[in-house]
C-alpha positions in Angstrom: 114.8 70.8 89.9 110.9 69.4 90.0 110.8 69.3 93.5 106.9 68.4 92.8 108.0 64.9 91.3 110.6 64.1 94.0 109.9 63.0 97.7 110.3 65.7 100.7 113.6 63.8 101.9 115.6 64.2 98.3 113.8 68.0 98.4 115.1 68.6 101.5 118.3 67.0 101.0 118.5 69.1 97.7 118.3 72.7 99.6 120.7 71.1 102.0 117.8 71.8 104.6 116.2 69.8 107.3 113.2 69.4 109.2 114.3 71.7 111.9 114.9 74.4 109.5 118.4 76.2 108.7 120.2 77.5 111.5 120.8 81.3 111.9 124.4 81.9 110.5 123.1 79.7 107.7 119.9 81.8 106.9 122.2 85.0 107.1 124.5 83.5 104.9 121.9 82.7 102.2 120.2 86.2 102.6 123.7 87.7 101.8 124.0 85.7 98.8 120.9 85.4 97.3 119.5 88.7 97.9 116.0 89.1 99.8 112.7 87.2 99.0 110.7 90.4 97.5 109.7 91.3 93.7 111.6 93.7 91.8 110.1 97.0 91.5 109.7 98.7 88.4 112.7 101.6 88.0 111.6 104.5 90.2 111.8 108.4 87.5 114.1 110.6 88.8 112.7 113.9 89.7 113.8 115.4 86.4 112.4 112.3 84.7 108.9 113.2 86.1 109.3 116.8 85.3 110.0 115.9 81.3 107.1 113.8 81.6 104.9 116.5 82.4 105.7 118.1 79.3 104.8 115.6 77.2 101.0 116.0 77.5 99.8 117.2 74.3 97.7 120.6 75.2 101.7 121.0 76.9 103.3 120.7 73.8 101.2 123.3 71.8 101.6 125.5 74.7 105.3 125.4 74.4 105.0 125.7 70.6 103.2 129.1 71.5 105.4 130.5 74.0 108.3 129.8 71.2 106.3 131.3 68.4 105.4 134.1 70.7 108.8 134.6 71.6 109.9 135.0 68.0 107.0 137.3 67.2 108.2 139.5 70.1 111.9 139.2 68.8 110.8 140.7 65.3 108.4 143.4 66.3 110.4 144.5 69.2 108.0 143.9 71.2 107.2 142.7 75.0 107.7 139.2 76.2 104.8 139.2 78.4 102.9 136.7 76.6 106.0 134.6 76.2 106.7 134.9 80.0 103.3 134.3 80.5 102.7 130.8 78.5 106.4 129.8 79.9 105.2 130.1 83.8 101.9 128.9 83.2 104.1 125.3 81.6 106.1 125.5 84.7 103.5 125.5 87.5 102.0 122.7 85.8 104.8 120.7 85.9 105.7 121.4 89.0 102.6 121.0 90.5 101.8 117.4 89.1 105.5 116.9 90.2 104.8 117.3 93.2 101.7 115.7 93.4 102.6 112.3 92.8 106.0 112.6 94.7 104.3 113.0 97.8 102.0 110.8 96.7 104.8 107.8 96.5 106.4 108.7 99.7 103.1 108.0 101.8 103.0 104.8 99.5 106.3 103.6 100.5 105.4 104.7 104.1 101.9 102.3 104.1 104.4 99.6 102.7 106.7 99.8 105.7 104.3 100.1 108.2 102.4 97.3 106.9 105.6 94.4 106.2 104.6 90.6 105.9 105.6 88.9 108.7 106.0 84.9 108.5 106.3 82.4 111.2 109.6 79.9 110.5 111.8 77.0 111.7 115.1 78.3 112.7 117.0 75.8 114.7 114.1 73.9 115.8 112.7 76.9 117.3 109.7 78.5 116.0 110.6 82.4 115.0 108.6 85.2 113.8 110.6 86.9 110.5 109.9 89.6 108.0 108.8 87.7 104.8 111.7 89.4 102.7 113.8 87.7 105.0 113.3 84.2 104.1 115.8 82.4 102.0 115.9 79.0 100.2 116.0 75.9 102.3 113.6 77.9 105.0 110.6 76.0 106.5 107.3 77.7 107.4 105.1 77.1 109.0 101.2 77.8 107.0 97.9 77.6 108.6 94.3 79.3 107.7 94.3 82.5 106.7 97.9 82.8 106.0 99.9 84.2 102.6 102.2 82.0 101.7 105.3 83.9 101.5 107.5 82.1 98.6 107.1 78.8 97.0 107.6 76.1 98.6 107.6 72.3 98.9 105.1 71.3 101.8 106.5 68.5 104.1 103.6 68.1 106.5 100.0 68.8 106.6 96.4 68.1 108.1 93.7 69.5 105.7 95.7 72.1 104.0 94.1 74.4 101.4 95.3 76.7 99.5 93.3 79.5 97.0 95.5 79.9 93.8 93.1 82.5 92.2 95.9 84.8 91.4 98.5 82.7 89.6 95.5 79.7 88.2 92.4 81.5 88.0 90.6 78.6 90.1 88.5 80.4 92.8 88.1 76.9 94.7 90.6 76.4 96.8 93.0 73.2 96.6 93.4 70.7 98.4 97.5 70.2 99.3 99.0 67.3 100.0 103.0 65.6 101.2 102.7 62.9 98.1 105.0 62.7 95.7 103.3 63.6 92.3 103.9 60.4 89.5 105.2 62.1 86.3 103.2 60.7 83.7 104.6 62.9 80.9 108.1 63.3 81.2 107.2 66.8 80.8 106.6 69.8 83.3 103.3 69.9 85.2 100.6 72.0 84.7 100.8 74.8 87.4 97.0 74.0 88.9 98.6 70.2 89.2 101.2 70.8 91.7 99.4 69.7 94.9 102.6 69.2 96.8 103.5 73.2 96.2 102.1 76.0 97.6 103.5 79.1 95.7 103.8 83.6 96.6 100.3 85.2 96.0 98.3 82.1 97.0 96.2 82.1 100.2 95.9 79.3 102.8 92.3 79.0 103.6 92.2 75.9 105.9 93.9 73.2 107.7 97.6 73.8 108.6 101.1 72.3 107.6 104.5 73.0 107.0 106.7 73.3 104.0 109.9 74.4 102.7 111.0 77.3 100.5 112.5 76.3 97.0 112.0 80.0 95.5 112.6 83.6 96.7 111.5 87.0 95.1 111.9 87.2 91.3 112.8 83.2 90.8 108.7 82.5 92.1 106.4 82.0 90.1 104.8 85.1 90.6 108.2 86.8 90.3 107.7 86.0 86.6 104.5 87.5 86.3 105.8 90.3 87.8 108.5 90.6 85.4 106.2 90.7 82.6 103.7 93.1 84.2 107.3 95.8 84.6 107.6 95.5 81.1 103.7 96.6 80.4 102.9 100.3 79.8 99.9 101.8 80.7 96.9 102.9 78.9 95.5 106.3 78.9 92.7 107.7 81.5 89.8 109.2 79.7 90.3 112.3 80.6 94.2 112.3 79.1 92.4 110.6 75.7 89.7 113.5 75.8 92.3 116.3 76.0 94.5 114.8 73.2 92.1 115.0 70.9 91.0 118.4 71.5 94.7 119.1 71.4 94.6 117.7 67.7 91.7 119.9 66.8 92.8 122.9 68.3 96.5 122.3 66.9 94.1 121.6 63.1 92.6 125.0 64.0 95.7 127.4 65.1 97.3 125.9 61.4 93.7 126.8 59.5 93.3 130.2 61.3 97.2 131.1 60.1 96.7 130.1 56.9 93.4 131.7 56.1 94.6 134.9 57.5 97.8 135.2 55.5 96.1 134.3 52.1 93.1 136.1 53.0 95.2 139.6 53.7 97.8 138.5 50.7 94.6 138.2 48.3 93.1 141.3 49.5 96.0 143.8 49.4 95.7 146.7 47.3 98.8 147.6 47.4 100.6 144.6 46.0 102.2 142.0 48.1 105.5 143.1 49.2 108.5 141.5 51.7 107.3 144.1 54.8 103.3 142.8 54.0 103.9 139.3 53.6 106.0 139.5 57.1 102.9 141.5 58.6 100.8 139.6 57.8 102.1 136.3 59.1 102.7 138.0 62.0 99.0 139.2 62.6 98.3 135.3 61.6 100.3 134.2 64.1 99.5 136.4 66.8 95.6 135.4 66.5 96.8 131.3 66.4 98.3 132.1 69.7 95.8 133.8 71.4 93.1 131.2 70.1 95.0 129.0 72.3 93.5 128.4 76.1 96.5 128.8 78.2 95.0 128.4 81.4 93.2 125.2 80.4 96.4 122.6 81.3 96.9 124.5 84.8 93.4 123.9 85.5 92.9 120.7 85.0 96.0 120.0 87.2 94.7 122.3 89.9 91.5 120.5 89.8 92.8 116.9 90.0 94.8 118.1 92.7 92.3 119.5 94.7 90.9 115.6 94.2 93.9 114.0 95.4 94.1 116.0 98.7 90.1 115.7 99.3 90.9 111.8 98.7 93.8 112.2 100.8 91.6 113.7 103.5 89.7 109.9 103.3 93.1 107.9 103.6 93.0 107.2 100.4 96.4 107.5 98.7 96.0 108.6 95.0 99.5 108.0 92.5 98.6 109.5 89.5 96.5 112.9 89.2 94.7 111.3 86.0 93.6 108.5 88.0 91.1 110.8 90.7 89.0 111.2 87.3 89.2 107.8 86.1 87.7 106.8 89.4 85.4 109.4 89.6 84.0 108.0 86.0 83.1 104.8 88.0 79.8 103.1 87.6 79.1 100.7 89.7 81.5 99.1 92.6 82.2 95.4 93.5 82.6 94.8 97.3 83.1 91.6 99.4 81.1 91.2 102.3 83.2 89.6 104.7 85.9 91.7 106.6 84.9 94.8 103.7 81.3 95.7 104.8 81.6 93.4 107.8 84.1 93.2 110.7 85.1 89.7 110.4 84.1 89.0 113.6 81.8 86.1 113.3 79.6 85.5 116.8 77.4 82.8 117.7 73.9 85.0 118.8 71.7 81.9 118.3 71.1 78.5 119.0 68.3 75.7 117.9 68.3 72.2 119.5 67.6 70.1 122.4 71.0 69.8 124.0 73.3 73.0 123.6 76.4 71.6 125.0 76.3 68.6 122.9 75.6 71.2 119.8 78.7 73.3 121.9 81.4 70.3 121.7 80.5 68.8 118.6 80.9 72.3 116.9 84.2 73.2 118.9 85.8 69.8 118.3 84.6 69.7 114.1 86.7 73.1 114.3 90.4 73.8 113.5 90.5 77.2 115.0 92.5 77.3 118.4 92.5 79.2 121.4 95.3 81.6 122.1 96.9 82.5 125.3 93.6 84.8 126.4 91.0 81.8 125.4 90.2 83.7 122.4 90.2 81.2 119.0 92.5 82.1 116.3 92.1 80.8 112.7 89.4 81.0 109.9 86.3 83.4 111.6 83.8 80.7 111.6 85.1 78.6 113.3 86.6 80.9 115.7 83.1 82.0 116.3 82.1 78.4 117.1 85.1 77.7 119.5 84.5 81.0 121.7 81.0 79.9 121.7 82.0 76.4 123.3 84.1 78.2 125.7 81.7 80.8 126.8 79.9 77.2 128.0 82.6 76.1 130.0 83.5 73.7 127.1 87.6 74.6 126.7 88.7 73.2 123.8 92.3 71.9 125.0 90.0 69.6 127.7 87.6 68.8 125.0 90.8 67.9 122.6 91.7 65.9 125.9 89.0 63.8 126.2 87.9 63.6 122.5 91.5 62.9 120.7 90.9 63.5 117.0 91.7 60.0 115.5 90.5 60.5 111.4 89.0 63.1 109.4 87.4 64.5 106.1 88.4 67.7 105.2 85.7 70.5 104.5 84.9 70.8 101.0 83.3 73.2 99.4 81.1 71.3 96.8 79.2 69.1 99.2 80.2 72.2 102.2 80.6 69.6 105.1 83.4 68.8 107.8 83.9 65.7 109.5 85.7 64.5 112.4 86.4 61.5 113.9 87.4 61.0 117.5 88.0 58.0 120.6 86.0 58.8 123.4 87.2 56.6 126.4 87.0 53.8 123.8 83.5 54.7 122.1 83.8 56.4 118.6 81.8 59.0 117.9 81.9 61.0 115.0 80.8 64.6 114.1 79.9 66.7 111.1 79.1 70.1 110.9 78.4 72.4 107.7 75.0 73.6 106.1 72.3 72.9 107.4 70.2 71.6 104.1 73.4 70.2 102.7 73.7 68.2 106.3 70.0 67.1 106.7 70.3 65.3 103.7 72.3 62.7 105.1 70.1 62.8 108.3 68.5 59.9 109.6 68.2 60.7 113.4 66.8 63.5 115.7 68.5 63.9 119.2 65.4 64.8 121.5 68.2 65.7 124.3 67.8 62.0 125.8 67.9 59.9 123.3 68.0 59.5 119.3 64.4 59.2 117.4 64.2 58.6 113.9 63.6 61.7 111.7 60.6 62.6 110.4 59.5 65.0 107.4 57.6 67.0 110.5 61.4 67.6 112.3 62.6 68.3 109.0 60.4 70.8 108.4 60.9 72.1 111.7 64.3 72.6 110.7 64.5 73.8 107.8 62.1 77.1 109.0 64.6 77.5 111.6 67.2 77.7 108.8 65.1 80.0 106.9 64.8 82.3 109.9 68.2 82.7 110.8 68.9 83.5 107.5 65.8 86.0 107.2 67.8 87.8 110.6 71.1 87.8 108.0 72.0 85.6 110.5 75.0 82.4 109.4 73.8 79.0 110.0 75.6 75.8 110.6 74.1 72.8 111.7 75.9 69.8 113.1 75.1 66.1 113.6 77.2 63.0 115.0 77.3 59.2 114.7 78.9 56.6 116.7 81.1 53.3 115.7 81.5 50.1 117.2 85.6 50.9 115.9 87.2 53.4 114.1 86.1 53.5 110.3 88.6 51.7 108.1 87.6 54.4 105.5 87.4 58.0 105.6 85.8 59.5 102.3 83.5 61.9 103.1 81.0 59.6 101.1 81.9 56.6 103.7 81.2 58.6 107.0 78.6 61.4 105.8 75.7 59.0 106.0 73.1 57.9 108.5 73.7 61.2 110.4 72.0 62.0 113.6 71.0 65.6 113.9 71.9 67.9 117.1 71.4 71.4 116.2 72.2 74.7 114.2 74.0 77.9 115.1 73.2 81.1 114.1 76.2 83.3 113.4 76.4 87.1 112.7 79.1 89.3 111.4 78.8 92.6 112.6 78.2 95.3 110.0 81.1 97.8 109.9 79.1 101.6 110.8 80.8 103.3 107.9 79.3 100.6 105.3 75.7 101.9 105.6 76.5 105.6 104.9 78.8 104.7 102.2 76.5 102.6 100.6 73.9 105.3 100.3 76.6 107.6 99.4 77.5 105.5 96.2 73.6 105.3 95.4 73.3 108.8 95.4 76.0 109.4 93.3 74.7 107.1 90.8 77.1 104.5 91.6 75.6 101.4 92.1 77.3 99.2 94.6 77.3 95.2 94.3 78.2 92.5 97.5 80.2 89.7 96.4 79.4 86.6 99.2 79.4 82.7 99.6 76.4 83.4 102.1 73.0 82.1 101.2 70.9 84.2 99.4 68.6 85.3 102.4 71.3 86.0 104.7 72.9 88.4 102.4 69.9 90.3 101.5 
């Protein structure tokens, strides 16, 4: 079905679901039958899988070529099996070694996936419930605000402002805008993934807003179910390191075939004697003796022992390395992409600085043109921003429940990334005043008032320069602005495009926001630099704030 083309109530009615969500027996029942909501994993190698694959290295193979030629060359002259022993236990430890390796290396895998289990917040009864994301079943209804993975796809039902970032499954980085309507089907045909704006889909991030929507696909049957299904199926590429040592395998294996050959035509053609049975056997033997010991036994174990002694170092740094060939492929890095935000920082956004005339105006209009919330402790939850800007209004006295109270959110226009503005609208004991908040040279634009702190004076290029250098200067401190500005109605707008109420703006004030370095980012950073790795920030910020 193309729940995307067909109204919530049909959807609903389809996955014999409701508003409420499925009760608890029902949800059992489903998990039973359908199996839980988490991707196939590739087939795990048995141990004795792992140990054959091992063997299969190349500079492996000629060493158990060796140890078998060796062991026939001993057979005939009746001689020691040292070297046979030798080559046999030198194949072994290798094996058993990279075995081992990547074995334990799985196991504290599998342990950082159970501590670390998606949890997802769900309808059950009516009754909001706190599940394991593997859990949910067909029919469920979630509940999806900012900052959220969306667990499975699903059909959204109900939503204020939700976005959602798709960059996994569409390749769009900007985020998109959802929405309850129906999409018309113009085509007849199936639409476009990036086109369903009623579905939010597994892999796909909510970024804003908040809403809630119902499950039409678990695990494999999701969308990215199918791409993982066809990333199972893809084998690996070699590491430079395994491509460097097969081809010195090939010319090593081209010179242990030249070195026999020369040897036993050079002593055939240089026998005085005459070539005889017992001379030609002598001779290959001598051939194949010098083959063999022109082959570096030790090298394999070596390498192994040296990428292990990677691994554990990494180890050391809680980081958890698979495969042994990938400590060198990482060590061949060049240069390192890092995002700012919650990598290098500690997502913890915190309003150090203000600029305005009234800062509890500036305070309410920022906590109100917010959709962070405060939790049971006053602390905001949501997207960091804003969260910054709510704990700021409360560190006021400015609570946002009382301020919801008294300024009842009656319209809004959604923040957008383009023209990087929010709007709100709200009913203030009958007056309508509206406020917008976003950056600061993006928001002066539409400017055409200055609060002094008593009254509202037209503004000037003077206060705009004024403003802009305060701009400039939070951002020289690496410091986040956000300015915000209101504007009152005689009655609430019968339009709310952004275009409609983002005009004839009156300007309050900006905040200056900072996200706290992390300590470790400095010394790594340097770290990288002197290894000759050069490390590069990836941010939205403006240019001055991230330098």
């Amino acid at each position: 079905m193309r729940y995307y083309y067909e109204d919530k109530e049909r959807v609903l009615q389809s996955l014999d679901s409701c508003g409420q969500g499925l009760s608890d027996a029902e949800a059992a029942a489903r998990l039973e039958r359908n199996g839980r909501n988490k991707l196939k994993e590739a087939k795990k190698e048995s141990l004795l899988s792992r140990f054959f694959n091992q063997l299969k290295d190349p500079m492996i193979i000629i060493l158990i070529a060796a140890a078998i030629v060796s062991g026939v060359v001993s057979v005939v002259e009746k001689e020691s099996f040292s070297d046979t022993i030798i080559i046999i236990a030198v194949v072994l430890l290798n094996a058993v070694l990279g075995v081992y390796q990547e074995s334990k290396a799985e196991k504290a895998i599998e342990a950082l996936q159970a501590m670390s289990s998606a949890t997802s917040r769900v309808l059950r009864g009516g009754m909001v419930r706190l599940v394991k994301s593997e859990e949910l079943v067909v029919g469920d209804v979630v509940l999806l605000e900012a900052g959220d993975a969306v667990p499975a796809d699903a059909r959204v039902i109900e939503c204020a402002s939700l976005q959602a970032e798709e960059a996994a499954l569409t390749g769009e980085s900007v985020p998109v805008n959802k929405q309850v309507e129906t999409i018309e089907d113009l085509t007849g045909k199936e639409c476009p993934l990036g086109d369903r704006v009623n579905m939010v889909y597994m892999g796909s991030t909510i970024v804003y807003g908040r809403g809630y929507a119902v499950i039409t696909a678990t695990g494999m049957d999701t969308e990215m179910g199918k791409i993982a299904d066809a990333l199972t199926k893809a084998e690996s590429g070699q590491t430079p390191l395994q491509i460097k040592l097969g081809q010195l395998s090939r010319i090593l294996t081209y010179i242990v075939i030249g070195i026999c050959i020369f040897m036993f035509g050079f002593s055939l053609l240089t026998a005085k004697s005459g070539i005889t049975p017992e001379l030609v056997l002598n001779t290959f033997m001598v051939a194949v003796s010098l083959a063999v010991a022109a082959i570096p036994e030790g090298l394999a174990t070596v390498v192994t022992i040296s990428l292990s002694i990677g691994v554990t170092k990494m180890s050391r740094r809680n980081a958890v390395i698979r495969k042994l060939t990938a400590v060198e492929t990482l060590g061949c890095a060049q240069v390192i992409c890092s995002d700012k935000t919650g990598t290098l920082t500690q997502n913890r956004m915190t309003v150090v600085r203000t600029a305005g005339r009234d800062e509890k105006l500036l305070a309410t209009a920022m906590s109100l043109c917010s959709d962070a919330e405060p939790d049971e402790t006053e602390k905001a939850v949501g997207e960091p921003t804003e969260c910054a800007l709510v704990n700021f209004a409360t560190a006021l006295g400015l609570k946002k429940p009382a301020l919801k109270a008294e300024y009842p959110r009656i319209a809004e226009a959604p923040f957008d990334s383009m023209r990087k503005l929010m709007t709100t609208v709200h009913n203030h004991n009958g007056e309508i005043i509206q406020f917008t908040k976003g950056a600061p040279d993006e928001l002066l634009k539409r400017c055409t008032g200055y609060f002094d702190g008593s009254k509202v004076v037209p503004m000037t290029d003077a206060l705009r320069r004024e403003i802009l250098a305060e701009n400039k200067s939070m951002a020289d401190d690496a410091l986040r602005a956000l300015a915000a500005a209101m504007r009152t109605w005689d009655e609430k707008p019968a339009i709310t495009t952004p275009e409609y109420l983002e005009q004839n703006l009156t300007y309050i004030g900006i905040t200056g926001m900072i996200d706290p370095v992390r300590p470790e980012a400095i010394a790594a950073v340097k770290e990288c630099r002197e290894a000759g790795i050069r490390p590069i920030m990836i941010t939205g910020d403006h240019r001055d704030t991230a330098a």
